[in-house]
Steps between C-alpha positions, in 0.01 A plus 500: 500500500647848397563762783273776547777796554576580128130536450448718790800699411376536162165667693675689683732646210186571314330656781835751509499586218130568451537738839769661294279564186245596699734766713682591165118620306401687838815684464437602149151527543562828749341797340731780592300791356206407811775439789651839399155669548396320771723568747463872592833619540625276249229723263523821706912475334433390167248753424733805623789289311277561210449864548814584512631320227228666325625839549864368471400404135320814454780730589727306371392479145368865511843644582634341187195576261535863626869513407415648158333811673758603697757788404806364350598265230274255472794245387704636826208472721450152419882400537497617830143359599677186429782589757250569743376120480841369501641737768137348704639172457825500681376726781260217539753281608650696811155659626331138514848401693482851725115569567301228355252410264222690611663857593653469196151461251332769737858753501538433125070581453526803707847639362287457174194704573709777678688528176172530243361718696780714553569504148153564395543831776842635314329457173183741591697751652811503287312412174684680163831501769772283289672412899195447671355283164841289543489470847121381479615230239786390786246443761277265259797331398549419891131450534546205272804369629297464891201341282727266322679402852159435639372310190838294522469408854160379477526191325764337736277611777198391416578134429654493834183597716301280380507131578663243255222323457269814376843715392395489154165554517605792703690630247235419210276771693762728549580515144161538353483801714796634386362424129161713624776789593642510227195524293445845645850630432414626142184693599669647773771608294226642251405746761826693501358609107223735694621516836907474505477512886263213530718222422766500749220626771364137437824322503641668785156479745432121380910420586464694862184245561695189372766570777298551769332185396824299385639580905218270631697243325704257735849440471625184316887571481701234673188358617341127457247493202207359582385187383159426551168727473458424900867634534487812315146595641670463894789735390275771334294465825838545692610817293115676566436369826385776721564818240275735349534386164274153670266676665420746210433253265276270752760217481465224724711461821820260481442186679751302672359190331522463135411212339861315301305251328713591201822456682344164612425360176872625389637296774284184389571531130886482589452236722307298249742588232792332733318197550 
């Protein structure tokens, strides 16, 4: 008579590796659009994420559309808008190291709004003034190198608040709002044909919201990312607990207890994968 243990270690192989199929379709079955927006502060951050990657866009894309109506060469301009952007992308490097991700999107945003509106100031009172023209076309120039800085930065930082599971989700929304931005950037650009003034008045007030919004953002450099929805949702509650940001939007307090079942069923898939 033949034993019974192969054919119960054939069951129980089967039964393994069913668990594992089953474990391995729940996994990719996780729709990360509805855990995003169904945790609150996971969705309180993406939407403000989108906002000011909206304006980012915006601003962004303006500055460089608008480069044609500025006083200069138009050839010149554009040679040193390009420097700007370049320039933006090796001070990147030693701000992120110095004062972190987020000081350095809301600095960059606010250096950026300072500088339209400044230059949209020297170029009402100093209009038909060759220096004051020049010096007008300096501060846009600058205005676009904070907005380029800011629009730089963005991308690393956004894929790191955001959990790995959902991170490119995350960034999906992010960058359809940034499309939406951008879509604007030609009619607000049209409005310097009537108004000259109205233009960087809309760049500059949109980039002084963006970095009061883009401040609420928590630190990521030199910092664990997260991993799981449950994860990043405790450290967002951790960042906001108790501030004014929380209570003006109605968000719910932090509890002590959040549920890991994500980091459980992380723990059980490698587990099941070193059986």
């Amino acid at each position: 008579m033949a034993p019974s243990f192969p054919l119960t270690f054939g069951t129980k192989q089967r039964k393994t590796s069913s668990v594992l199929e089953l474990k391995k379709t729940q996994k990719n079955n996780i729709n990360s659009l509805k855990e995003i927006f169904s945790r609150p502060y996971t969705r309180f951050f993406i939407v403000i994420d989108m906002l000011v990657w909206a304006i980012a866009s915006m601003v962004y894309y303006g500055l460089v559309l608008n480069i044609g109506s500025l006083v200069g060469n138009i050839f010149v301009n554009n040679a040193v808008g390009g420097l700007m952007e370049l320039l933006a992308m090796l001070f990147a490097i030693p701000l992120i190291s110095f004062i972190g991700f987020t000081r350095t999107i809301g600095y960059s945003l606010f250096f950026a709004s300072v500088t339209c509106l400044a230059s949209t100031v020297a170029l009402q009172f100093g209009s038909h003034i060759a220096g004051i023209e020049s010096f007008a076309t300096v501060l846009a120039m600058v205005g676009k190198f904070g907005a380029s800085l800011a629009f730089g930065v963005l991308y690393q930082h956004t894929v790191e608040m955001f959990a790995t599971v959902g991170r490119s989700t995350a960034f999906g929304l992010t960058m359809m709002a940034a499309r939406i931005g951008s879509l604007f950037s030609p009619f607000t650009v049209q409005t310097s044909y009537e108004m000259p003034w109205l233009s960087p008045i809309i760049f500059g007030i949109t980039s002084m919201l963006a970095a009061i919004v883009a401040l609420i953002f928590p630190e990521t450099k030199g910092l664990k990312l997260s991993a799981t929805f449950d994860e990043a949702e405790k450290k967002f509650q951790e960042h906001l607990q108790g501030t004014v940001t929380a209570k003006a939007f109605c968000l719910p307090k932090a509890s002590e207890n959040i549920s890991n079942n994500d980091d459980d069923q992380k723990k059980s898939w490698v587990s099941d994968q070193n059986v």
